[in-house]
KEKOLTI-567790 format. One record per atom (N, C-alpha, C): atom name; x, y, z; residue number from 1; residue in three letters. Coordinates in Angstrom, 2 decimals. Example, Ala and Ser with C-alpha at 12.3 -4.5 7.8 and 13.67 -1.06 7.14 Angstrom:
2
 name      px      py      pz resi resn
    N   13.19   -5.69    7.80    1  Ala
   CA   12.30   -4.50    7.80    1  Ala
    C   13.20   -3.30    7.80    1  Ala
    N   12.85   -2.25    7.08    2  Ser
   CA   13.67   -1.06    7.14    2  Ser
    C   12.90    0.03    7.87    2  Ser
end
This chain:
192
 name      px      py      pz resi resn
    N    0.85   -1.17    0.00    1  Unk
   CA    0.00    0.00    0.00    1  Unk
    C    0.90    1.23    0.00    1  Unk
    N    0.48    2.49   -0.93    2  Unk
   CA    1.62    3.42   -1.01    2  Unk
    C    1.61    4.07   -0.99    2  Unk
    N    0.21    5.09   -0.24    3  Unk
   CA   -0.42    5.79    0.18    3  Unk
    C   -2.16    5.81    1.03    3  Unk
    N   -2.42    6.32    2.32    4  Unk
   CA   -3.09    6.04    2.74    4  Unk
    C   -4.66    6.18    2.10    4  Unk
    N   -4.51    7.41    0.85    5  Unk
   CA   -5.89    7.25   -0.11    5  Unk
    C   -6.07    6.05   -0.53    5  Unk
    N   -4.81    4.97   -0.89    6  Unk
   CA   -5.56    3.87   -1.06    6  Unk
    C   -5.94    2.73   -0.63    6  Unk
    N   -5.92    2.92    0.74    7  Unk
   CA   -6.20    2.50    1.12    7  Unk
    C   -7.78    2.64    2.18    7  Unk
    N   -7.61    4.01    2.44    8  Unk
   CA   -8.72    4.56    3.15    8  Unk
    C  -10.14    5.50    2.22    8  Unk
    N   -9.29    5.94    0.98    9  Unk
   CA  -10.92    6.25    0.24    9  Unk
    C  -10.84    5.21   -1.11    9  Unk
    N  -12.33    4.92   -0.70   10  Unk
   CA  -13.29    4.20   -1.95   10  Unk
    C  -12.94    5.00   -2.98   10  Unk
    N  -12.57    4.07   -4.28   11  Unk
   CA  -12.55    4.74   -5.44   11  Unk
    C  -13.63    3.72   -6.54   11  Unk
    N  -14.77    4.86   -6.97   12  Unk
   CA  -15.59    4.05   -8.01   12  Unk
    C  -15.48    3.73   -8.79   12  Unk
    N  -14.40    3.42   -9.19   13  Unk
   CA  -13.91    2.65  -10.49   13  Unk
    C  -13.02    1.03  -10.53   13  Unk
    N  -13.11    0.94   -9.02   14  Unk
   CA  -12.15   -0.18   -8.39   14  Unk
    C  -12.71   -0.96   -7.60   14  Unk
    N  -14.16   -0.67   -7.01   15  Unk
   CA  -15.12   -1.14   -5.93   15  Unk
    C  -16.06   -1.78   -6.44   15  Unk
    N  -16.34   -3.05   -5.34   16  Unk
   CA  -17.52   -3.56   -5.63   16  Unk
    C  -18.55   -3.77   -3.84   16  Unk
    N  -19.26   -3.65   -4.25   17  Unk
   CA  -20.33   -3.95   -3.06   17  Unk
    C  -20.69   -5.52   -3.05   17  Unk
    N  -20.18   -5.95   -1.54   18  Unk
   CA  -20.62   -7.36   -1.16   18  Unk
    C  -21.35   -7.62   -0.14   18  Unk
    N  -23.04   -8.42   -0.34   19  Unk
   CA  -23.22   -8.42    0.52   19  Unk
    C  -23.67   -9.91    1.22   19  Unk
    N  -23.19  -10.55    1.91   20  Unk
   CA  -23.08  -11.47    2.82   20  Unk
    C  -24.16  -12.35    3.15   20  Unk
    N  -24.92  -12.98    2.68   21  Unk
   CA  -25.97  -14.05    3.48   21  Unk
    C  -26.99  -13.28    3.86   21  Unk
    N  -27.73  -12.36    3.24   22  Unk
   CA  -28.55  -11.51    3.82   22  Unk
    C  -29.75  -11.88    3.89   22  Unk
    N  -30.34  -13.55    4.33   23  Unk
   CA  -31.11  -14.38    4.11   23  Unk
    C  -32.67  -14.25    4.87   23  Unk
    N  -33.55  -14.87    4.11   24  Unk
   CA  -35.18  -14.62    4.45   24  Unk
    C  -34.80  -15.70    6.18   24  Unk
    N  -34.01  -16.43    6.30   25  Unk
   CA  -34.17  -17.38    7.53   25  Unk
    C  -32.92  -16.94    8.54   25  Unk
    N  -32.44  -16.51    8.28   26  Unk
   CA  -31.02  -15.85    9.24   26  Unk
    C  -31.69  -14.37    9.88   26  Unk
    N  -32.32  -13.61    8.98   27  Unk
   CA  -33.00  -12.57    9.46   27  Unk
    C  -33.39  -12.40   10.68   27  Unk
    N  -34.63  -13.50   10.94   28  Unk
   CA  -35.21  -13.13   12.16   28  Unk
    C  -34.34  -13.82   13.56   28  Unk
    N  -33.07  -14.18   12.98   29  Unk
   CA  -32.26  -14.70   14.05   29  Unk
    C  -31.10  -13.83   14.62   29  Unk
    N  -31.24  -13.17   14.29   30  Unk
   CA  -30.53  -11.93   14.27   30  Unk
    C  -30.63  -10.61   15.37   30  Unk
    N  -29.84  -10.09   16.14   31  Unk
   CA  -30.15   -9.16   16.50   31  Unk
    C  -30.74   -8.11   16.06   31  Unk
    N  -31.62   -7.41   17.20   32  Unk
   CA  -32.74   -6.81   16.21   32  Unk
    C  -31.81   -5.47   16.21   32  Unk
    N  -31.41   -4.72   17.05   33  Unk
   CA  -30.61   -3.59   17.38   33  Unk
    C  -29.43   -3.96   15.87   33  Unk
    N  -28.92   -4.92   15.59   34  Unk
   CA  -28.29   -4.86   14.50   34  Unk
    C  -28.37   -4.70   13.16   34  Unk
    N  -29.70   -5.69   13.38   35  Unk
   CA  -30.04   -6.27   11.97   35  Unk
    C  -31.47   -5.04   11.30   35  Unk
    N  -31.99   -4.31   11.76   36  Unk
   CA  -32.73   -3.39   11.26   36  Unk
    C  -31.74   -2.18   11.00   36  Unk
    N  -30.20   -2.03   10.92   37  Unk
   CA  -29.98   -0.96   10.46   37  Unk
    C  -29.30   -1.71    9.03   37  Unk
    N  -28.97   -2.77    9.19   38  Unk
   CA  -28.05   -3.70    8.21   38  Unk
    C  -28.67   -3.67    7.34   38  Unk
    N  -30.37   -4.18    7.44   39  Unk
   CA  -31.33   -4.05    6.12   39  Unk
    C  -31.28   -2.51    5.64   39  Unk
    N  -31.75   -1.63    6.19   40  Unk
   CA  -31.75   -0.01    5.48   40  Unk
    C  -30.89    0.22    5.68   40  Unk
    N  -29.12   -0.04    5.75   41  Unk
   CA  -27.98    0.87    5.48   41  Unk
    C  -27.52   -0.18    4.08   41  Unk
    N  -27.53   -1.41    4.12   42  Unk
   CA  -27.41   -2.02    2.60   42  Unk
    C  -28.33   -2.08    1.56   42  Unk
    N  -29.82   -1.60    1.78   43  Unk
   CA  -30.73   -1.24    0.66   43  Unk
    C  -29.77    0.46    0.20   43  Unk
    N  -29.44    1.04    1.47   44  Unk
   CA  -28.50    2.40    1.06   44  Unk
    C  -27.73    2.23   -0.06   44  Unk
    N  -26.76    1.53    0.41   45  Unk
   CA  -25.34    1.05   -0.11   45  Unk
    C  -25.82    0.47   -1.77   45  Unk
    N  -26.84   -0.18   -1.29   46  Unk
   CA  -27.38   -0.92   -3.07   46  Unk
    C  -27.65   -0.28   -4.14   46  Unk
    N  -28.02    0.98   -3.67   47  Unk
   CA  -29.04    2.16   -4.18   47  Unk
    C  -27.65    2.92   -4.76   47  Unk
    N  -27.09    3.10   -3.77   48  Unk
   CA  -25.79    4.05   -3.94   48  Unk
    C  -25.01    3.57   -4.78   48  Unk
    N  -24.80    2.08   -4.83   49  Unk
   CA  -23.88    1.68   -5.84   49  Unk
    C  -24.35    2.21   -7.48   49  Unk
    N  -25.18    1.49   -7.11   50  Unk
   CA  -26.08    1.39   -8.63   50  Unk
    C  -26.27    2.94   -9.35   50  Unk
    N  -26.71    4.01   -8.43   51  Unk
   CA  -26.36    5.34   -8.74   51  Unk
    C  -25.13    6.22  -10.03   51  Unk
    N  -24.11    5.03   -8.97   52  Unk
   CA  -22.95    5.73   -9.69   52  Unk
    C  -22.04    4.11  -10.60   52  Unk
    N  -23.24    3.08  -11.17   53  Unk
   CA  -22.73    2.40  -11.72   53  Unk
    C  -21.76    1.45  -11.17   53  Unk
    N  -21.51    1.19  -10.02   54  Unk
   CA  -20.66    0.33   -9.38   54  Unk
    C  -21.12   -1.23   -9.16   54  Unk
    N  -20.44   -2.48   -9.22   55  Unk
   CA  -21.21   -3.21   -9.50   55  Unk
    C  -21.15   -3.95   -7.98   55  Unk
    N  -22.26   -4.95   -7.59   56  Unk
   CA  -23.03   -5.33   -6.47   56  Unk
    C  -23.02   -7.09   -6.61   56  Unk
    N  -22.37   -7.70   -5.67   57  Unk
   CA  -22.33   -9.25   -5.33   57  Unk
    C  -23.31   -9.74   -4.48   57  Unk
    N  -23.58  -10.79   -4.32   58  Unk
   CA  -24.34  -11.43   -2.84   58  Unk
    C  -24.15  -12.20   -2.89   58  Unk
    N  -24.04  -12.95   -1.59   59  Unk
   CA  -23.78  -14.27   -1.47   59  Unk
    C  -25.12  -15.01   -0.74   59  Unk
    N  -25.21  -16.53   -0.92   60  Unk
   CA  -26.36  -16.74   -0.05   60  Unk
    C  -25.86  -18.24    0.58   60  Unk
    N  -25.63  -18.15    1.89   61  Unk
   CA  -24.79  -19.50    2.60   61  Unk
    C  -26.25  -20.62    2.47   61  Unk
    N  -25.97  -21.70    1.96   62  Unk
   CA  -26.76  -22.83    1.72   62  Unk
    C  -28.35  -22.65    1.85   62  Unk
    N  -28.31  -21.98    0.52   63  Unk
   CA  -30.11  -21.43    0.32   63  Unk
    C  -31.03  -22.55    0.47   63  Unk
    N  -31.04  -23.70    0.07   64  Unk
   CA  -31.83  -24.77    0.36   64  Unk
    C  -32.48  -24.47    1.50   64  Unk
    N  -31.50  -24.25    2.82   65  Unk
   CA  -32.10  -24.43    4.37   65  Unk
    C  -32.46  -23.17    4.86   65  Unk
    N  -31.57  -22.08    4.32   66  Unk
   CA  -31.64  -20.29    5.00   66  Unk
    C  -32.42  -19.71    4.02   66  Unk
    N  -32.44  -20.21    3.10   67  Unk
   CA  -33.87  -19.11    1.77   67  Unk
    C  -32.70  -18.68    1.29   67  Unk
    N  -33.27  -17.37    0.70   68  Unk
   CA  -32.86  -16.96   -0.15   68  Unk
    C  -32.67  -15.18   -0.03   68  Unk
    N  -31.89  -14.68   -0.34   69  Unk
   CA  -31.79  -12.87    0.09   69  Unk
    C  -32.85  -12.32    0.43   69  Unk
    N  -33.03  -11.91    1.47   70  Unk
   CA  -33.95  -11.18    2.07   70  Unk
    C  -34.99  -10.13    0.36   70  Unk
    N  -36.22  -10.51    0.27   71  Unk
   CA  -36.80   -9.49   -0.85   71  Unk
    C  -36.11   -7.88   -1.27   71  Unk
    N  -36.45   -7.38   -0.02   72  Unk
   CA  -36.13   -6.13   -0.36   72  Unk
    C  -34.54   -5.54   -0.70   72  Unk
    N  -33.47   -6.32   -0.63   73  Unk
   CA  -32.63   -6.64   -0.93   73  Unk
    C  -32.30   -7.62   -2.68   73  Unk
    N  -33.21   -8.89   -2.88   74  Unk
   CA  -32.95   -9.16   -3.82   74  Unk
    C  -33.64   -8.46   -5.71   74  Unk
    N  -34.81   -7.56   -5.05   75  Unk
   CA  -35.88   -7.27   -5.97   75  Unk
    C  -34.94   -6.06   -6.22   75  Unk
    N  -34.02   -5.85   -5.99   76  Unk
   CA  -33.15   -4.33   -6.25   76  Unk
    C  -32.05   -4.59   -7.42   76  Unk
    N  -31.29   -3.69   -7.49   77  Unk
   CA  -30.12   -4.16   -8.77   77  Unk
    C  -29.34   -4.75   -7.62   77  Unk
    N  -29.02   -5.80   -8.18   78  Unk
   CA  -27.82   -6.73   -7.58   78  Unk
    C  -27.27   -7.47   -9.11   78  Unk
    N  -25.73   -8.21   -8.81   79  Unk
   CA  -24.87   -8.25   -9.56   79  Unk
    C  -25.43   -9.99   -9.77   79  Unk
    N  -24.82  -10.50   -9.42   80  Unk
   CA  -24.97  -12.00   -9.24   80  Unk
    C  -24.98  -12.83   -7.51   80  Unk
    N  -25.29  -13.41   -8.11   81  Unk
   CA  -26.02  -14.37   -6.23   81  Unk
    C  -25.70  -14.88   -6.38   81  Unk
    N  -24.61  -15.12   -5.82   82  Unk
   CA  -24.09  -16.84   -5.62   82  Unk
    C  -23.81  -17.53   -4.34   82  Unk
    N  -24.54  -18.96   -4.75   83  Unk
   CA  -24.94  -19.89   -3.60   83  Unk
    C  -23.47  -20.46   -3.19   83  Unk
    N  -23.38  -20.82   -1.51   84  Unk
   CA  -22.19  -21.01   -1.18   84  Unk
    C  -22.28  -22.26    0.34   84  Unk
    N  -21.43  -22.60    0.54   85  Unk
   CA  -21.91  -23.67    1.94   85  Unk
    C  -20.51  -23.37    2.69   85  Unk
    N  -18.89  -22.65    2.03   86  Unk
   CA  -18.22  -22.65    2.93   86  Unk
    C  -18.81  -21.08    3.47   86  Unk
    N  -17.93  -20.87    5.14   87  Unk
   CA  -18.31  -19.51    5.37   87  Unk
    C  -17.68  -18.22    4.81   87  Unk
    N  -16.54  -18.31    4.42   88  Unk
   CA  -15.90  -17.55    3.85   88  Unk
    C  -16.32  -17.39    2.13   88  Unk
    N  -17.10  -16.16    1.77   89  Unk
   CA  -17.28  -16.43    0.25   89  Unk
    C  -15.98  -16.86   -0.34   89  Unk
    N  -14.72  -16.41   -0.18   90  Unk
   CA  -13.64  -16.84   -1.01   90  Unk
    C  -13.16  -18.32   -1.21   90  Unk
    N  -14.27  -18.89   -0.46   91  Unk
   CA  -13.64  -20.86   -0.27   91  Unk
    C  -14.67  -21.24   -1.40   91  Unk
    N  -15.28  -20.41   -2.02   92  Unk
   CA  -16.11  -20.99   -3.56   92  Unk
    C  -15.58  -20.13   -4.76   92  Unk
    N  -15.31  -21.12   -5.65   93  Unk
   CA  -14.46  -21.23   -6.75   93  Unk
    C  -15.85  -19.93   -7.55   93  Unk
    N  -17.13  -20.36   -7.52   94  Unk
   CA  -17.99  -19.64   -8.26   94  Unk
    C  -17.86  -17.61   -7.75   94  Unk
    N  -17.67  -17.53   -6.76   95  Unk
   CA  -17.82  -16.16   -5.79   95  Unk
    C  -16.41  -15.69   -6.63   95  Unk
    N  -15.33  -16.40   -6.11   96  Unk
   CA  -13.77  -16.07   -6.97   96  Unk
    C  -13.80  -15.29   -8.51   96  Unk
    N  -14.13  -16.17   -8.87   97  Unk
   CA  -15.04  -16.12  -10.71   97  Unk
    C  -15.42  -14.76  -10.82   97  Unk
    N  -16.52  -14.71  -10.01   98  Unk
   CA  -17.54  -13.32   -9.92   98  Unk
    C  -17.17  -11.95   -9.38   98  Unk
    N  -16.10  -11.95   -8.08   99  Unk
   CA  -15.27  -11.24   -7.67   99  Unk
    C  -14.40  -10.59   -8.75   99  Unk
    N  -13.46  -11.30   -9.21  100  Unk
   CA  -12.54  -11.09  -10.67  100  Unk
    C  -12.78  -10.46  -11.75  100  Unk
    N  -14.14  -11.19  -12.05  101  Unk
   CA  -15.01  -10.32  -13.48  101  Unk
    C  -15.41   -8.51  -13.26  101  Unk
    N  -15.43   -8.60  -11.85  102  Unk
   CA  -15.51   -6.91  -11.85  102  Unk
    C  -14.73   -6.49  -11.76  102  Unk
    N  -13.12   -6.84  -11.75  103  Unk
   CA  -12.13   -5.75  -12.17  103  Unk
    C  -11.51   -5.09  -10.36  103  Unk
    N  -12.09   -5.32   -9.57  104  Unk
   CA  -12.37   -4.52   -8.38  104  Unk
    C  -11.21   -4.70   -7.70  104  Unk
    N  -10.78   -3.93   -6.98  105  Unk
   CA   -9.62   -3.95   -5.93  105  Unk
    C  -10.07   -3.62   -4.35  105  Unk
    N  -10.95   -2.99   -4.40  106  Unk
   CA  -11.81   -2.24   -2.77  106  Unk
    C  -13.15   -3.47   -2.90  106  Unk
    N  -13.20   -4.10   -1.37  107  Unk
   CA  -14.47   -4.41   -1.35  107  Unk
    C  -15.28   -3.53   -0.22  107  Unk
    N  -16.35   -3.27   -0.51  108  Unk
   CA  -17.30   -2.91    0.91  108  Unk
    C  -18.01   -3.67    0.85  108  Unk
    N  -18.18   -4.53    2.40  109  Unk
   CA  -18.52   -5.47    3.08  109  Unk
    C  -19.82   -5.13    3.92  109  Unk
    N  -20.92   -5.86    3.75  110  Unk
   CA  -21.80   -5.60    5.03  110  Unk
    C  -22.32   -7.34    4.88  110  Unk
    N  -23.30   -7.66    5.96  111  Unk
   CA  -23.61   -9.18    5.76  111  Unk
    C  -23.70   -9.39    7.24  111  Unk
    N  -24.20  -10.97    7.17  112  Unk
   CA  -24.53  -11.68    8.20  112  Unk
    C  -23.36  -12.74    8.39  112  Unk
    N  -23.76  -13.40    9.10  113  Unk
   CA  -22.96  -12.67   10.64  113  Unk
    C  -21.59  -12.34   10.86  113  Unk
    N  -21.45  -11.14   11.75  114  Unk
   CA  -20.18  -10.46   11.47  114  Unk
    C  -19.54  -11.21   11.75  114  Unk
    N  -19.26  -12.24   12.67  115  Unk
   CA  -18.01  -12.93   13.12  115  Unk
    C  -17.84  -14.11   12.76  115  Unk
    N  -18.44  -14.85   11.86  116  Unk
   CA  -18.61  -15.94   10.92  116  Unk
    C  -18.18  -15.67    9.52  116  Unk
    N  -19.04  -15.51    8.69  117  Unk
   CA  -19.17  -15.50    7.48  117  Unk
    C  -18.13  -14.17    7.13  117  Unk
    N  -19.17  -13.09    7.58  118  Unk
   CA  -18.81  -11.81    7.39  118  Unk
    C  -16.97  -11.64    7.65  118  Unk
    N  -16.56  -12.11    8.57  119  Unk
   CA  -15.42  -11.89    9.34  119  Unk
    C  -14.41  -12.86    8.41  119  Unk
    N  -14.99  -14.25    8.21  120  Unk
   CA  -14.07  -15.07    7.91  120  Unk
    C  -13.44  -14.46    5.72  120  Unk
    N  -14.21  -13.94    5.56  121  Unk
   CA  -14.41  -13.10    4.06  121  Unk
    C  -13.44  -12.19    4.45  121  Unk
    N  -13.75  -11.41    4.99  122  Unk
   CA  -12.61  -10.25    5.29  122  Unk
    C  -11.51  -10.40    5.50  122  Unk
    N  -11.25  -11.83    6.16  123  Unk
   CA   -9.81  -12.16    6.20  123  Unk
    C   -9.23  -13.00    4.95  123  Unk
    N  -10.15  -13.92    4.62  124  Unk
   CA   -9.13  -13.95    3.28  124  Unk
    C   -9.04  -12.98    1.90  124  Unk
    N   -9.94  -12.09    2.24  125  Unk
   CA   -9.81  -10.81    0.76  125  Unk
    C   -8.90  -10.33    1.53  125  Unk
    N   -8.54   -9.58    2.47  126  Unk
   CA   -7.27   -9.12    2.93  126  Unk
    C   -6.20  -10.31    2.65  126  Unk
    N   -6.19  -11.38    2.70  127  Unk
   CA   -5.23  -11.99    2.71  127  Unk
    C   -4.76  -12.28    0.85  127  Unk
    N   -5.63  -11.82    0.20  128  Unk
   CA   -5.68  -11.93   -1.66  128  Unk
    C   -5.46  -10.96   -1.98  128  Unk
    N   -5.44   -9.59   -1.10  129  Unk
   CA   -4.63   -8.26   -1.59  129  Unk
    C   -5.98   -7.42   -2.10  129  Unk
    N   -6.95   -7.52   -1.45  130  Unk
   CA   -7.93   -6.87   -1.52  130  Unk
    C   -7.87   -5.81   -0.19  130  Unk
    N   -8.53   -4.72   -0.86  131  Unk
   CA   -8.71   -3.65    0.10  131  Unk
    C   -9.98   -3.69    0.67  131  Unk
    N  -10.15   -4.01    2.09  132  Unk
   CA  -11.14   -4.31    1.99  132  Unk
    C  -12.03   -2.80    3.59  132  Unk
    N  -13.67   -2.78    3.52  133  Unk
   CA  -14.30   -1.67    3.91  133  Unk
    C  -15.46   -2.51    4.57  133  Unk
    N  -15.33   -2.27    5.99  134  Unk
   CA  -16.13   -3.36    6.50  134  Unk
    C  -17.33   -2.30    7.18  134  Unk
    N  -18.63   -2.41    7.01  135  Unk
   CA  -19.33   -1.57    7.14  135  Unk
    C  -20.25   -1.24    8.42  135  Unk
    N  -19.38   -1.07    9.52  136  Unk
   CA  -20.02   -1.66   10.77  136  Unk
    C  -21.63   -0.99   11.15  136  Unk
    N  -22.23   -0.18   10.55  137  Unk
   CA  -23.34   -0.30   10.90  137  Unk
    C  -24.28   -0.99    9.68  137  Unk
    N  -23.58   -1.62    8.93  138  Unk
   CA  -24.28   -2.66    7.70  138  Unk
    C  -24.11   -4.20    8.07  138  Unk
    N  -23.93   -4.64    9.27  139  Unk
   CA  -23.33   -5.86    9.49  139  Unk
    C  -23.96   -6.51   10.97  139  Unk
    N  -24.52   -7.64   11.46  140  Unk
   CA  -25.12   -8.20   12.37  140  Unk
    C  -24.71   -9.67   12.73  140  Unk
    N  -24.96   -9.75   14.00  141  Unk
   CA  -24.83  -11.21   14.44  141  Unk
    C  -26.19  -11.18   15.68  141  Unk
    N  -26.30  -12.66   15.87  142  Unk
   CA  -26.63  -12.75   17.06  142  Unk
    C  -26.68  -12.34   18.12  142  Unk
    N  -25.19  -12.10   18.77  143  Unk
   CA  -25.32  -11.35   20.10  143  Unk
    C  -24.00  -10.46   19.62  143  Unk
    N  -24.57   -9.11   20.21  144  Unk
   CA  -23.77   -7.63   20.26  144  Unk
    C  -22.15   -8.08   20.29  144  Unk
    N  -22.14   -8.92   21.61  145  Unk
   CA  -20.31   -9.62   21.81  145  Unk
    C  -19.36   -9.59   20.48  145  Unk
    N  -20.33  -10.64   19.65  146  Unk
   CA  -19.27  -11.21   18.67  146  Unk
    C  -19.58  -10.39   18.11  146  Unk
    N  -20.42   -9.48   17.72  147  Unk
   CA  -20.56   -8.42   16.46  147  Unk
    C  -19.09   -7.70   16.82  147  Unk
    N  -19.41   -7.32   18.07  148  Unk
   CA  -17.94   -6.38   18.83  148  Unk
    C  -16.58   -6.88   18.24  148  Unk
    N  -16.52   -8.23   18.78  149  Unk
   CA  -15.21   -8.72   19.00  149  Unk
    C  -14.64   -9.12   16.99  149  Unk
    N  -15.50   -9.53   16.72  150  Unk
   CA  -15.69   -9.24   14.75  150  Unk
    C  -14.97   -8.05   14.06  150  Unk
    N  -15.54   -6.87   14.42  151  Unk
   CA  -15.29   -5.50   14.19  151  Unk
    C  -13.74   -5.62   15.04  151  Unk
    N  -13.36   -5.61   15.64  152  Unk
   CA  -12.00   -5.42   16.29  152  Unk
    C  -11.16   -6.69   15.90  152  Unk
    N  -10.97   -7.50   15.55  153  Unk
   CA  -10.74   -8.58   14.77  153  Unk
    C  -10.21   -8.13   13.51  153  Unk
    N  -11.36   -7.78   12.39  154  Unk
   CA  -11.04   -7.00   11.50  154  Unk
    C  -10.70   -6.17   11.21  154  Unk
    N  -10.32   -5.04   12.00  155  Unk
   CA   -9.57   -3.82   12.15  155  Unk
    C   -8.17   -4.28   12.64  155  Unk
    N   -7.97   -4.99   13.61  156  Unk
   CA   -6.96   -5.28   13.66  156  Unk
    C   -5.64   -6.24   12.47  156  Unk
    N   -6.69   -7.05   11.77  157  Unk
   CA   -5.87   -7.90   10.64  157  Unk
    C   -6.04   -6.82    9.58  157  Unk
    N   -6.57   -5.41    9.26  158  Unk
   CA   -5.94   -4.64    8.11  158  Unk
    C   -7.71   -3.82    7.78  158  Unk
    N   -8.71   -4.25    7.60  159  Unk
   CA  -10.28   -3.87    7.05  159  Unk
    C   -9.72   -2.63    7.88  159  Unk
    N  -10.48   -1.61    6.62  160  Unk
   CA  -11.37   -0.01    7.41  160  Unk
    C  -12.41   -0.47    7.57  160  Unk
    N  -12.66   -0.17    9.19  161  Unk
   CA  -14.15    0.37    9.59  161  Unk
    C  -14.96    1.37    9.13  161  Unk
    N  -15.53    1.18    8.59  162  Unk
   CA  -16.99    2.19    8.37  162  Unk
    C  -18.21    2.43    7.93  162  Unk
    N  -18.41    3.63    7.62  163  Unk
   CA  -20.18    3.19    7.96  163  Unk
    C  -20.87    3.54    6.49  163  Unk
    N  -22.26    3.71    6.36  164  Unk
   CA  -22.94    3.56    5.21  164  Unk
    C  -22.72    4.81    4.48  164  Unk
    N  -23.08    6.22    5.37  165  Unk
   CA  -22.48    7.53    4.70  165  Unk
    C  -20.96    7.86    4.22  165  Unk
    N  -20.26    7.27    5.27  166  Unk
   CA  -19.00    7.83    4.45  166  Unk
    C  -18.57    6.99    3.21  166  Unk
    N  -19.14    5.62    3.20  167  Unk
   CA  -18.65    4.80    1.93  167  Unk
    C  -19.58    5.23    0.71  167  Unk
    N  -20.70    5.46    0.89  168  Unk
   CA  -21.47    6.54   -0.10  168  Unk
    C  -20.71    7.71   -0.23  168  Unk
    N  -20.49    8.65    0.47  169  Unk
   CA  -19.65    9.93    0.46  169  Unk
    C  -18.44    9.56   -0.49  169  Unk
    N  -17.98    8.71   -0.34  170  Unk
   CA  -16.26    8.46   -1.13  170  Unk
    C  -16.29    8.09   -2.18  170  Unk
    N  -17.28    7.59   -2.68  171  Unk
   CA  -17.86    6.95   -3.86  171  Unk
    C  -17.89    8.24   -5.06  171  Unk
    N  -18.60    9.63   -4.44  172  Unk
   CA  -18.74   10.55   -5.57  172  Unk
    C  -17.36   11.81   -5.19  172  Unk
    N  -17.29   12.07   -3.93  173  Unk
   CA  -16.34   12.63   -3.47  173  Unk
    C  -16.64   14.47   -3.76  173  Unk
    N  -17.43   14.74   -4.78  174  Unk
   CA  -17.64   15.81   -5.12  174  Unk
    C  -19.49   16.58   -4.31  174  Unk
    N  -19.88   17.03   -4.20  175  Unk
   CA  -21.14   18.13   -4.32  175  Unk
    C  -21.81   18.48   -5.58  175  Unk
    N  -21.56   18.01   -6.17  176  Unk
   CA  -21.98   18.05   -7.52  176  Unk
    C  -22.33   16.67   -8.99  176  Unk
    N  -23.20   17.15   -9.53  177  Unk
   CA  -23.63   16.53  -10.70  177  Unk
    C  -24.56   15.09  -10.52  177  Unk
    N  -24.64   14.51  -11.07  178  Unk
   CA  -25.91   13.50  -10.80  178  Unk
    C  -25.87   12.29   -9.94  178  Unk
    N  -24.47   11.97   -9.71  179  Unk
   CA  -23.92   11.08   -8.55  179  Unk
    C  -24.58   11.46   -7.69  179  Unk
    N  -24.22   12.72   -7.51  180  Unk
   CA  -24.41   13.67   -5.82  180  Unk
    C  -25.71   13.72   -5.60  180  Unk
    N  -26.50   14.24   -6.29  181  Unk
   CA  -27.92   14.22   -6.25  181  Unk
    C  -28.62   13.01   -5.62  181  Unk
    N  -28.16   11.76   -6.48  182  Unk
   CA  -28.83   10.54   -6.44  182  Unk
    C  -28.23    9.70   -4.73  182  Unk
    N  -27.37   10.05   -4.30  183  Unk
   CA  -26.37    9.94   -2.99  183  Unk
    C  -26.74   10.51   -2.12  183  Unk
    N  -27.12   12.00   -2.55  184  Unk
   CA  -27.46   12.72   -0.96  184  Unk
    C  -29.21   12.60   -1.13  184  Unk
    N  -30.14   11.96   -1.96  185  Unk
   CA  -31.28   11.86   -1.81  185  Unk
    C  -31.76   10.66   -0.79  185  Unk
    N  -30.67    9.87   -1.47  186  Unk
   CA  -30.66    8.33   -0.72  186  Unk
    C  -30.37    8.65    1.30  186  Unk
    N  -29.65    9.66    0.92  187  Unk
   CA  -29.09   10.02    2.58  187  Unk
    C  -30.12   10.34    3.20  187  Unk
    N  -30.78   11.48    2.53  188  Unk
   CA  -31.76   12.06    3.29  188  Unk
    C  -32.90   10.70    3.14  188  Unk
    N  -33.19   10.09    2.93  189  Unk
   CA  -34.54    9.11    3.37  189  Unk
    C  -33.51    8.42    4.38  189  Unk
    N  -32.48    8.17    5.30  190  Unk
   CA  -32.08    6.92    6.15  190  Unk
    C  -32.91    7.71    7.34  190  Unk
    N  -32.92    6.87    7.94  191  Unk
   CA  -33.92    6.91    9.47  191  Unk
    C  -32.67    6.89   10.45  191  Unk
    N  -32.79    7.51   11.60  192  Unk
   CA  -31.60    7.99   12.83  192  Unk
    C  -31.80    6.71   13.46  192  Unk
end
């Protein structure tokens, strides 16, 4: 890394949006304090990508038994879905494939559960030379603990922490022209 811009701002021409197991059956298992900002800060993030043309992954850990991406999440622009059974998307040859085809060097990360799936992803894209943007108020587990101990985990092996506005914010970087518009409209509908 050879400067801290590239490591710390999103650039839209290098990014892709991933999002993690965001499943109709994991949902309601989920912390609720977590998992109701995870759904409206990654419908954000989805919106935002798509805005400024950036392209959008999902993964779905063994849909047979967990369903399938939460609706309001899958009925949106998304990239490709791909079904997976290890926890780490990078332990499927198909996700690899799909990762690659976008060209991308930055991932932003949100998903279920942070200290599983979510966590175990982050460490091997850091470990493949990916830059990776872990989105801590886009991201949930079960209990608050491991969400915690997840987030500090991943900060510590190399991921930026952060949140849904500033990875939208970095994306257009400017106040201006139709990015901006479509970014700060999306802002103004998030709920406090």
């Amino acid at each position: 890394m050879s400067s801290l811009k590239e490591k710390y701002w999103l650039n839209a021409e290098q990014v892709v949006l991933l999002m993690i197991d965001i499943q109709e059956k994991l949902v309601p298992a989920m912390n609720p304090k977590l998992c109701e900002p995870l759904l409206q800060n990654t419908a954000l993030l989805q919106q935002g990508f798509a805005a400024v043309n950036c392209p959008v992954l999902a993964t779905e850990q063994y849909p047979q038994g967990l369903g399938h991406t939460v609706p309001s999440l899958s009925d949106a622009e998304t990239g490709n879905t791909v079904a997976k059974v290890a926890f780490s998307c990078c332990g499927d040859s198909d996700f690899l494939s799909e990762l690659e085809k976008t060209g991308a060097k930055q991932v932003v990360v949100t998903g279920m559960e942070t200290h599983v799936c979510v966590l175990q992803t982050v460490f091997d894209l850091l470990d493949r030379g990916y830059v990776v943007h872990l989105v801590r108020d886009a991201v949930a587990s079960r209990f608050v603990s491991d969400y915690e101990n997840a987030l500090a985990l991943a900060e510590q092996a190399g991921a930026v922490i952060t949140t849904t506005e500033t990875a939208l914010f970095q994306l257009i970087k400017v106040a201006k022209g139709d990015a901006f518009k479509a970014i700060s409209k999306l802002v103004r509908q998030r709920q406090p």
